[in-house]
VOGU-3710 file (C-alpha; in Angstrom, 3 decimals, decimal comma):
1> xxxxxxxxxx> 0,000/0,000/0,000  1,345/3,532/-0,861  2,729/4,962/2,623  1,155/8,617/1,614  -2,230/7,519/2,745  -1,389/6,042/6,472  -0,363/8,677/8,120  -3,446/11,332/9,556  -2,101/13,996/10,819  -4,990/16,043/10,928
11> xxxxxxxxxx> -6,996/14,068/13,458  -7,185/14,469/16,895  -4,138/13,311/18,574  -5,517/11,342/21,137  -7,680/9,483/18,186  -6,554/5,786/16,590  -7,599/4,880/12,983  -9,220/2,075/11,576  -8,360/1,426/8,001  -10,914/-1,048/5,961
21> xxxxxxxxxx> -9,983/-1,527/2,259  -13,254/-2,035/-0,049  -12,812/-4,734/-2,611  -12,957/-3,160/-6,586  -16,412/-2,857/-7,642  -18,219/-3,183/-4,345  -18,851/-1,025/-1,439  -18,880/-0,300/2,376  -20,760/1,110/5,369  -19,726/2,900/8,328
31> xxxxxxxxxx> -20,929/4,603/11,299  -19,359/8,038/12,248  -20,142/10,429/15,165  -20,695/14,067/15,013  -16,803/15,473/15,468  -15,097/12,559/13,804  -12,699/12,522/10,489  -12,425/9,548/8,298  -10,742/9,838/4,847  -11,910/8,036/1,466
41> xxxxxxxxxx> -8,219/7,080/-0,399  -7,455/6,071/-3,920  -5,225/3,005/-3,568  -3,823/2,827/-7,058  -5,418/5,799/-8,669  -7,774/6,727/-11,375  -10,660/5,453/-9,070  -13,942/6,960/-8,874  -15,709/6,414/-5,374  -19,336/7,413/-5,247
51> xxxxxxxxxx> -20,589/8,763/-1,681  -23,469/8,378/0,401  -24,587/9,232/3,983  -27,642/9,209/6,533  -28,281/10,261/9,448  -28,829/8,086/12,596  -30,967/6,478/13,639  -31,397/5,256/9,974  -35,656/4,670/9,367  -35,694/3,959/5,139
61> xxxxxxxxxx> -39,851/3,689/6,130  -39,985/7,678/7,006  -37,978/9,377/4,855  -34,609/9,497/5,841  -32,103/12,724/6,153  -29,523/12,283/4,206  -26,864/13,760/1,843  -27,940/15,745/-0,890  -26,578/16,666/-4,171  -28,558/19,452/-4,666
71> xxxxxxxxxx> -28,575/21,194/-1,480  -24,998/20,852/-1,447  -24,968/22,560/-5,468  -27,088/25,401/-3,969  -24,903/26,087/-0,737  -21,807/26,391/-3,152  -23,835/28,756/-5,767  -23,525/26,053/-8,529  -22,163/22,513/-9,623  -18,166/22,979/-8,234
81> xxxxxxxxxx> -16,839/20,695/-5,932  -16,348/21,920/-2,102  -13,195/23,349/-1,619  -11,594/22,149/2,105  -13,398/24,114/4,910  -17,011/23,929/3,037  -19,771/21,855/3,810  -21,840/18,990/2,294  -25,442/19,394/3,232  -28,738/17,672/3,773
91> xxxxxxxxxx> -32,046/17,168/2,024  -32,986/19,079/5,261  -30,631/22,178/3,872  -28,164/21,342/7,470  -24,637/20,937/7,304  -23,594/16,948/6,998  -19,857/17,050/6,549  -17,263/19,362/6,270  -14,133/18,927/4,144  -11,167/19,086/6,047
101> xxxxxxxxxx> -8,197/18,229/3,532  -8,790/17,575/-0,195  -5,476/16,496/-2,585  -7,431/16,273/-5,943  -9,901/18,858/-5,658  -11,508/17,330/-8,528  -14,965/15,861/-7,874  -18,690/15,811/-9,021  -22,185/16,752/-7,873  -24,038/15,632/-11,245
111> xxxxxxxxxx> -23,992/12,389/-11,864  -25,982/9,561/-10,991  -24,802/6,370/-9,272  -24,905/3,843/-11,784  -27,648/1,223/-11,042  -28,991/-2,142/-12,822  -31,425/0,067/-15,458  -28,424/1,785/-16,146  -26,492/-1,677/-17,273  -29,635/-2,905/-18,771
121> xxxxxxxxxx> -29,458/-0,547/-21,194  -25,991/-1,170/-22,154  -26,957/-4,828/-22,713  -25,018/-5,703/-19,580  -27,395/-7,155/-17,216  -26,166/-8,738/-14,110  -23,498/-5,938/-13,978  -22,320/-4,666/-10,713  -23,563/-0,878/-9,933  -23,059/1,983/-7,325
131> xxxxxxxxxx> -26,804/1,460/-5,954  -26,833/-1,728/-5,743  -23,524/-1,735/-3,310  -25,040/1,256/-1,550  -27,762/-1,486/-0,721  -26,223/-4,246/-0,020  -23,598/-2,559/2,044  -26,663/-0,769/4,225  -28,308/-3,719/4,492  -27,474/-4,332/8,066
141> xxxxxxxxxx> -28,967/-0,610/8,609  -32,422/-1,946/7,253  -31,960/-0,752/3,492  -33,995/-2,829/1,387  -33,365/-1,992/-2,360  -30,929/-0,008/-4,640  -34,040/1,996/-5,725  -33,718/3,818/-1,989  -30,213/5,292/-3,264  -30,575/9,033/-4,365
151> xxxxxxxxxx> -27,588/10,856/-6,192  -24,114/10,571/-4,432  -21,314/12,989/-4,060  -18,591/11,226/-6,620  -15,400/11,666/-5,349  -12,428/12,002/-7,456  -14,925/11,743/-10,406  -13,916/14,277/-13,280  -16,893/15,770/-15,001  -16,460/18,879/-16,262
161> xxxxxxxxxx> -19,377/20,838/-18,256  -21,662/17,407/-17,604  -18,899/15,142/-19,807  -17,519/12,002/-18,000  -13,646/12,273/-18,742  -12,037/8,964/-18,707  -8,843/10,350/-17,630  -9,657/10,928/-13,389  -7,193/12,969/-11,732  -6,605/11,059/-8,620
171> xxxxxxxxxx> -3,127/9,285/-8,333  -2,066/6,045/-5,912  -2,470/8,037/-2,327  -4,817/10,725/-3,205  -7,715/10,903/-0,504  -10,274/13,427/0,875  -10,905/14,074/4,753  -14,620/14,715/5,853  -15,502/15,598/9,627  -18,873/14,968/10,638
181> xxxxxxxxxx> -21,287/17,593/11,933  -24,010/14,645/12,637  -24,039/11,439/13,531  -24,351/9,402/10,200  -23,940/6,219/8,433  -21,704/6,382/5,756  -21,525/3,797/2,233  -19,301/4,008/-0,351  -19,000/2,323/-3,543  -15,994/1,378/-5,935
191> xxxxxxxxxx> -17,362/2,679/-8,728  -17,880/-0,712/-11,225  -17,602/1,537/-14,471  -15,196/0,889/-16,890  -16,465/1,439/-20,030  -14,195/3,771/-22,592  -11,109/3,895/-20,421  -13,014/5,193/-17,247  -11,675/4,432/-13,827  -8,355/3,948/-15,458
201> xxxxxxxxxx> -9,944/1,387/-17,490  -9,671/-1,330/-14,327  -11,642/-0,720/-11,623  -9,000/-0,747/-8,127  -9,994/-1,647/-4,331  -9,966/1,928/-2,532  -9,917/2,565/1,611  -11,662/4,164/4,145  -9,861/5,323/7,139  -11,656/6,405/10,131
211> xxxxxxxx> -11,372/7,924/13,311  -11,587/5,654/16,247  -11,262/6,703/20,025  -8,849/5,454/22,070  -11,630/4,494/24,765  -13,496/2,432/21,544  -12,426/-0,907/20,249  -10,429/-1,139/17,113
//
């Protein structure tokens, strides 16, 4: 693993991290409380890693705060990525995260996550998606189908002017830091695409590092 990525020097010092690495084309949940970091990391580079949070306790029966793509377009005045020291928000219009140390700066609030209609229509049924890891990886938080995934930030994604580039800009060890403002559930997803050279043309396993208290069990 590239070294750049292990060390966290902007989390609290009396804090341990827990490092889980997310297999290529699949995703991950996590719980984080309201003050914590955790950092998403680009392995070996070129990997687009869609986003998604909630807030706790997670109900999917009555409509469920969570991230939002929009909101967070409005609070930064149009579709730019946040720079470090803005905020992701709610479908409630409340701070969710807020970006604490960024090394691509390149990311996207337009797209979709890629789902199984998506595939279908590429004649690739049975082809893993961004929703349906969001749902399998919240299934232990009572999520019952991809169709309960809304759009996700997509980190490290390059999309400028609405046109997917295939050339991302992350590199092996790139990663974004988010502190929590709320106490959330967390998924991300490896993003399975790799049609015309996109995600380097192989989708990678990426990492998620987060914040653990020294009081808490690793």
């Amino acid at each position: 693993m590239p070294a750049a990525w292990q060390s966290l020097t902007a989390m609290k010092p009396r804090s341990k991290t827990k490092t889980h690495i997310v297999p290529a084309a699949h995703g991950h949940a996590f719980e984080v409380k309201a003050g914590s970091h955790f950092r998403i990391v680009d392995v070996h580079g070129q990997q687009v890693v869609d986003f998604m949070a909630w807030t706790l306790p997670y109900n999917p029966t009555t409509n469920p705060e969570h991230f939002s793509a929009s909101y967070t377009r409005y609070a930064l005045q149009g579709s730019a990525p946040p720079q470090v020291g803005q905020c992701l928000y709610t479908n409630r219009d409340r701070p969710m995260f807020t970006l604490t140390a960024d090394t691509v700066k390149t990311h996207d609030l337009l797209f979709m996550a890629c789902n199984p209609g998506f595939y279908a229509r590429q004649h690739k049924p049975g082809h893993r998606s961004c929703a349906t890891n969001f749902a399998e990886a919240m299934r232990p938080w009572g999520m019952q189908s991809w169709l309960e995934v809304v759009d996700p930030f997509n980190v490290f994604q390059n999309t400028p002017y609405y046109a997917l580039k295939a050339l991302n800009c992350s590199r092996a060890g790139d990663y974004i830091e988010l502190r929590a403002e709320m106490d959330v559930v967390a998924a991300v997803s490896s993003c399975p695409y790799d049609g015309d050279g996109f995600n380097g043309g192989k989708v990678t396993e990426v990492a998620v590092i987060t914040e653990v208290d020294s009081d808490d069990e690793l």
